[in-house]
N, C-alpha and C positions, 0 to 999 in steps of 0.2 A: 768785542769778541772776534777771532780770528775768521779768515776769510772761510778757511776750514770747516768750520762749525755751521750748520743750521737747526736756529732751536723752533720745534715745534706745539713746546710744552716749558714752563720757567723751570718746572726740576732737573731739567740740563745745566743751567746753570749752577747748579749746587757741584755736578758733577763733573764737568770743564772749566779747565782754570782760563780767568779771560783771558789770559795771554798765550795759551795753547797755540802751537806754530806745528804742522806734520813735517817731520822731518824722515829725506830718503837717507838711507844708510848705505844701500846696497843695491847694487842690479847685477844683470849678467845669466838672471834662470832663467829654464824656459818656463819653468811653470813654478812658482813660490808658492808652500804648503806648509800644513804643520809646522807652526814657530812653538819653539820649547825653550824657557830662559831656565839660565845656570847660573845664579846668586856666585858661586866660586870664583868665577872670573869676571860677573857681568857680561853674560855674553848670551846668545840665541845661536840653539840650533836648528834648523828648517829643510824642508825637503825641496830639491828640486823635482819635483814628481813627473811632468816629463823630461827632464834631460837625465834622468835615472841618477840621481848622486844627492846625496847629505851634504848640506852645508854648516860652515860656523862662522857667526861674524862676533868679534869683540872691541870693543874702543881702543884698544891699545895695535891689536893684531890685522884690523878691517877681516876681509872675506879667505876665507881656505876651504878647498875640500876636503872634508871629513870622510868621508866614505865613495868610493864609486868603482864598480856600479851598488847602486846601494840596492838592487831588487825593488823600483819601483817604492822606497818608503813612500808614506803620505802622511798620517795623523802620528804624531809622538807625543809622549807623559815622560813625568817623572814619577818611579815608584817608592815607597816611602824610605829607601835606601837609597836612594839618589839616580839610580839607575835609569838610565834613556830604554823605555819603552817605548814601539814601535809599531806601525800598521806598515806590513808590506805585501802591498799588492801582486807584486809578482812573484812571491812563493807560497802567497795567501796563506799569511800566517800571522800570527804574534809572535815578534822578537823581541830579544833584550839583552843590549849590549851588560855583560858582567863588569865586574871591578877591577878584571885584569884586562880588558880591552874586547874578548872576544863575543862576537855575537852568537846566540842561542836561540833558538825556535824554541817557543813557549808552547803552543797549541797549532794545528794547521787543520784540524778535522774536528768534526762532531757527527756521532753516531757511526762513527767507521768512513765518513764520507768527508772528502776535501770542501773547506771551507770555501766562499764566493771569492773574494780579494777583500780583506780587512782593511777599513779605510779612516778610521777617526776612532780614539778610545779616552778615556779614562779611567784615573786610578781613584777608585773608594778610599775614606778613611781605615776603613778593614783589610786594604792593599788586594783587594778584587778588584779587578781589569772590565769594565765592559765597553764594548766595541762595536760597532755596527759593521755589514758586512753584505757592499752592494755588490753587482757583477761590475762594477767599470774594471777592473783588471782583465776581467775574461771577454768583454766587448769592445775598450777601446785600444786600438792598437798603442797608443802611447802612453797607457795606467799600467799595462803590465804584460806577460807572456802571455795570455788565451788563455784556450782549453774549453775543455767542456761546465758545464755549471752542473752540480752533483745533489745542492741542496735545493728543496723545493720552492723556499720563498728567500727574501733580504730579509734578516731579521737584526735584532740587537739582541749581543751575547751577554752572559756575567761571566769569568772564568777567574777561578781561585786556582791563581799560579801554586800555591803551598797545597792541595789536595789533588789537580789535576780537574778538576768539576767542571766542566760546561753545561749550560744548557742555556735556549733561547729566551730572552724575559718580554719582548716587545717582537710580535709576529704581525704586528696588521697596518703595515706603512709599507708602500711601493719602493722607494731608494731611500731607505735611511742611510745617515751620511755623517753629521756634526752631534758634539752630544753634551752634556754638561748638569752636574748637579746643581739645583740648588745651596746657597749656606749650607743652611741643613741637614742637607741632603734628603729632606723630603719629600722634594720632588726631584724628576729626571725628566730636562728637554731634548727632543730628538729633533732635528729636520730633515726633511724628505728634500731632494733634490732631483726625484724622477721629473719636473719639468724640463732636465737638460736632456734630454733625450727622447723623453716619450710625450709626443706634441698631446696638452691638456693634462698633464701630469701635476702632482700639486708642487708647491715650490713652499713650503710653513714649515713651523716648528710647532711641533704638539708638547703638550709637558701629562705626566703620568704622576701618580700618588707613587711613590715608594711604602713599598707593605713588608715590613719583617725585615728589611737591611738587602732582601735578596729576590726580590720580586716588584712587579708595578702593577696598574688598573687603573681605571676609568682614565681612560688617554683621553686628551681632547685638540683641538686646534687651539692654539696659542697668539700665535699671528701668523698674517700671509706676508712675505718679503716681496715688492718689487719696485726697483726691477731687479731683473736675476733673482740670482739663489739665495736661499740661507745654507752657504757649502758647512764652515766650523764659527763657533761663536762661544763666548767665553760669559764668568759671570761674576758680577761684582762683588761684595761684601754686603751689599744694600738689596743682592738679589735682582740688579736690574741686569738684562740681556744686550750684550754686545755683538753682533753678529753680523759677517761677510753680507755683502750683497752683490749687483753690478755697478752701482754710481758712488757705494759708500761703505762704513760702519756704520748700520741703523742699529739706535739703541733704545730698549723698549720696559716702561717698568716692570713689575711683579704683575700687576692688573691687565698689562698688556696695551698700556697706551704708547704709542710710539712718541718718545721723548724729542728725539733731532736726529741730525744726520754728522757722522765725520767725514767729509768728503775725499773720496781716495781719487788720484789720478789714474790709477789703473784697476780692473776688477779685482776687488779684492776676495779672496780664497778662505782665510783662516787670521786669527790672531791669539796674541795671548798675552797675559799680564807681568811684567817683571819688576826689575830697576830694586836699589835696598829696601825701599820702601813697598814692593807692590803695587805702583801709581804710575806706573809707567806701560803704556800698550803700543805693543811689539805689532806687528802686520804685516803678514804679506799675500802680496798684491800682486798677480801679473809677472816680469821678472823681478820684482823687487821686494826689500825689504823696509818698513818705514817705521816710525814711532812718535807718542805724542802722549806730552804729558797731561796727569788729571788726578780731579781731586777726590779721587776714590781707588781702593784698590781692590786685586780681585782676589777670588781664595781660593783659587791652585793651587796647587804645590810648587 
């Protein structure tokens, strides 16, 4: 097994191929976020979240800037049209680049009042968007512009871009942050990342029952990550959780035993599943981009 890997649990094994080597693709951000892979070219899009600029790297092409200033992206999808969805923190909005290039504000408000800074989303099978939505744009000087905070609490949204709908589905987490269905999508895990900032804050992903396609209940704690955070975290086909930490990818089953560790050299932030096959996990870390193959894939889009 590579030096990479530590298994805590033998069902790692099923899930890391022995020869698994993390390989860097990329560096040069200051802060690497939101990785989003495009089957089209083989290629990952990702946020430099503080140096405010969208990146793209592809095998053939290495690293280019794609957008900048990109307004602070963080968390991106693909919606069931291909289209790069977006969390951007500094105009605290949902965006979404069209099929002629141009970017468009999806939602920036609910209830007449400016959203926190949208920071991590995905796209449902029914191509609803939900999102969480902490203040780091409006408190840390390098997530985003300021301002004032308008909404009462961080909550996680659903928002059906074809209706216009918002409303809040997950109200009782301090900084929710990374999100991800289950297969399923029977369930929906959230983690909180209020330990970056509010000393004793929780640092876990809770996972909630999905009720009716458009709602959740009975939250619970899931697991607690440390060290550091659970910032984005991705999910396999088998339902096991892949998720950011400080020293690693800690990957955790359904039951919530914690399986091993991928070990990142740098904090890792967010990742996501690509490659033709799906067995391929994209990461980034710190200023960098990395990858490493396995023997599971996950069910993004």
């Amino acid at each position: 097994m590579a030096e990479a890997i530590e298994i805590y649990d033998d069902r790692l094994r099923a899930i890391v191929r022995p020869d698994a080597s993390l390989q860097e693709l990329a560096n040069g951000a200051v802060h690497s976020e939101g990785p989003v892979y495009f089957h089209e070219d083989d290629s990952v899009v990702w946020s430099d979240a503080h140096g405010n600029r969208l990146l793209h790297w592809s095998p053939t092409d290495g690293v280019n800037v794609l957008r900048s200033p990109s307004d602070y992206q963080s968390g991106n999808y693909r919606d069931l049209e291909g289209r790069l969805v977006a969390c951007s923190s500094g105009l605290r909005a949902i965006i979404r680049r069209e099929h002629d290039g141009e970017w468009k504000i999806l939602v920036d408000r609910y209830q007449g009042k400016r959203l926190n800074s949208p920071n991590d989303l995905v796209v449902k099978s029914d191509n609803t968007i939900w999102f969480t939505d902490p203040p780091y744009g409006i408190t840390e000087p390098n997530q985003g512009y300021g301002g004032e905070q308008e909404q009462p609490g961080s909550y996680v949204y659903r928002f059906d871009p074809a209706t216009g709908e918002i409303y809040p589905v997950v109200t009782d987490m301090v900084r929710p942050n990374g999100l991800a269905f289950s297969p399923d999508e029977s369930l929906l895990y959230v983690s909180d990342t209020a330990a970056f900032n509010i000393p004793g804050g929780p640092h876990h992903i809770r996972v909630y029952e999905v009720v009716g396609d458009s709602h959740v209940q009975n939250g619970r704690v899931f697991c607690v990550i440390d060290p550091g955070q659970p910032d984005g975290f991705r999910v396999d086909e088998h339902g096991n959780i892949f998720t950011s930490s400080e020293d690693s990818v800690q990957v955790y089953a359904p039951d919530g035993t914690q399986l091993g560790k991928i070990l990142i050299p740098e904090t890792s932030a967010n990742l996501t599943f690509g490659g033709k096959e799906r067995d391929r996990l994209f990461i980034t870390a710190g200023h960098s981009l990395y990858a490493i193959d396995l023997n599971t894939r996950g069910v993004q889009l």
